[in-house]
C-alpha positions as CSV (number, residue, x, y, z in Angstrom):
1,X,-171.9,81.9,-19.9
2,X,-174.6,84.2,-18.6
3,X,-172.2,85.6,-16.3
4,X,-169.3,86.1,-18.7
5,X,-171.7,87.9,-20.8
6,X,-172.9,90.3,-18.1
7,X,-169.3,91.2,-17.0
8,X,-168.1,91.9,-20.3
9,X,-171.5,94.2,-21.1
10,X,-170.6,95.5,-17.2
11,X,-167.1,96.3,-18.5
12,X,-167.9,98.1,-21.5
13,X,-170.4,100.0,-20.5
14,X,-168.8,101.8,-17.6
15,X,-165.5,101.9,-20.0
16,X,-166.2,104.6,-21.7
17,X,-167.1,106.8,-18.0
18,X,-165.1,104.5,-16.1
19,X,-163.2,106.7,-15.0
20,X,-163.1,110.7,-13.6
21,X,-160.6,113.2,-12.6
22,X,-161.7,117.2,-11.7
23,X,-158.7,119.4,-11.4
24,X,-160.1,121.8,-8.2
25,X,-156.8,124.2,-8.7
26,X,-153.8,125.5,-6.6
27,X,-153.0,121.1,-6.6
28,X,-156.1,120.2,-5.5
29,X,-157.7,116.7,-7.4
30,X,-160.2,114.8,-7.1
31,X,-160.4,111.3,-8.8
32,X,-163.0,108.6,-9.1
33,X,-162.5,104.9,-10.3
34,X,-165.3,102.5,-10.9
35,X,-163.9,98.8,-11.7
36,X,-166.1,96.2,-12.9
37,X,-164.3,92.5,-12.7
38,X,-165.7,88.8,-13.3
39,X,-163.7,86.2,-11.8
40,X,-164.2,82.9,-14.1
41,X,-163.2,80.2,-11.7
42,X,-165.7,81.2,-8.9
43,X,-167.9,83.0,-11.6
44,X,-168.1,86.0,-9.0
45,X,-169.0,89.6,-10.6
46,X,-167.8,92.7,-9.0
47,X,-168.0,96.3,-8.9
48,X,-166.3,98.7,-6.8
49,X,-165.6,102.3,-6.9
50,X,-162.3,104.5,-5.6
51,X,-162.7,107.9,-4.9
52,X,-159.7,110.2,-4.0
53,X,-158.9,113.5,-2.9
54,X,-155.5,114.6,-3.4
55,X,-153.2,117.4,-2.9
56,X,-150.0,118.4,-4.5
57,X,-147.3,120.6,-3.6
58,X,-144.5,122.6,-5.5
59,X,-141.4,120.2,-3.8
60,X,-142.7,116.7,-4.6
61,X,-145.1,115.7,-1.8
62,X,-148.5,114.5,-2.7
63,X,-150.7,114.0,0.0
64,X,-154.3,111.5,-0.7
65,X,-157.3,110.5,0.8
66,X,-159.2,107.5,-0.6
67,X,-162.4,105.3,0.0
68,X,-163.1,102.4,-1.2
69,X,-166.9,101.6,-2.0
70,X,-168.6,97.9,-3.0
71,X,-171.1,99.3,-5.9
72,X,-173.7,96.6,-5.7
73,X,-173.7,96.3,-2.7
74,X,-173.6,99.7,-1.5
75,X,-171.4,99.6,1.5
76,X,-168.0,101.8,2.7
77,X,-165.3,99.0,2.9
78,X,-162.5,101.5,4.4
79,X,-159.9,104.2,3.3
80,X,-156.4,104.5,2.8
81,X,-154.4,108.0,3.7
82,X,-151.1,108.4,2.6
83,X,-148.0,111.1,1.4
84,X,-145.4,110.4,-1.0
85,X,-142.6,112.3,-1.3
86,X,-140.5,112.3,-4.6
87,X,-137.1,114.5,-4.6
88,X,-136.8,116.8,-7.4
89,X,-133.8,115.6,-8.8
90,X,-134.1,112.3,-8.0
91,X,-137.5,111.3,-10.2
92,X,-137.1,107.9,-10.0
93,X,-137.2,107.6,-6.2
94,X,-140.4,107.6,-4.4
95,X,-141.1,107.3,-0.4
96,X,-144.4,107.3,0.6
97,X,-146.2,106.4,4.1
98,X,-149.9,105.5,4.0
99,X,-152.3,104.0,6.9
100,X,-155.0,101.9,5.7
101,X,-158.7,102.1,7.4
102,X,-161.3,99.2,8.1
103,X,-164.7,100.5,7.5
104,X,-165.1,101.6,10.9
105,X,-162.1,104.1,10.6
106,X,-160.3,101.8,12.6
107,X,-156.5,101.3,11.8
108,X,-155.7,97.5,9.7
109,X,-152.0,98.9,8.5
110,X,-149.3,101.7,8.1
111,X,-147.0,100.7,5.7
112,X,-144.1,102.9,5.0
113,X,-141.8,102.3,1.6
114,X,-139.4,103.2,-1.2
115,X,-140.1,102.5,-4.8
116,X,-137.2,102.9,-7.8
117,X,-138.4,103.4,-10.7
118,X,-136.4,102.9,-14.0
């Protein structure tokens, strides 16, 4: 019960800054995510931050950078880098291509793909 009561305090109290986004201009972003998360079965509290530079053009390709960080333990546990392309005319269509780094920059995936959306 200890636990359940520490996530939830956890989860309110980085609700209300949870979360951060500075526009850097000319489609320049930068974003930050901090997740707090309890997991009853295994009682296991967590708390991880994403932080992601991105960069968007005029034509519908967004390109991203983002690391992934364990919060209390403070370790680098890897990066994903990835483009998405969605055709002007064709909103709910998405491909994107992303490769996904271990915390040694080494390669673990490259996943290519096509959402719908609708």
């Amino acid at each position: 019960m200890k636990n359940v009561l520490l996530a939830t305090a956890a989860v309110l109290a980085l609700s209300a800054g949870s979360a951060a986004a500075v526009d850097l201009g000319n489609g320049l972003a930068w974003d930050t995510t901090v997740t707090a998360a309890y997991e009853t079965k295994s009682e296991d509290f967590s708390l991880g931050m994403e932080s992601e530079v991105n960069y968007t053009l005029d034509n519908g390709v967004f390109i991203y950078a983002t690391a992934f960080f364990d919060v209390e333990d403070p370790t680098f546990l890897g990066s994903e880098i990835g483009i998405e392309y969605t055709p002007p005319q064709m909103d709910v269509v998405t491909l994107s291509a992303f490769v996904e780094l271990d915390e040694d920059f080494n390669d673990t995936a490259a996943t290519v793909q096509a959402e719908l959306s609708f």
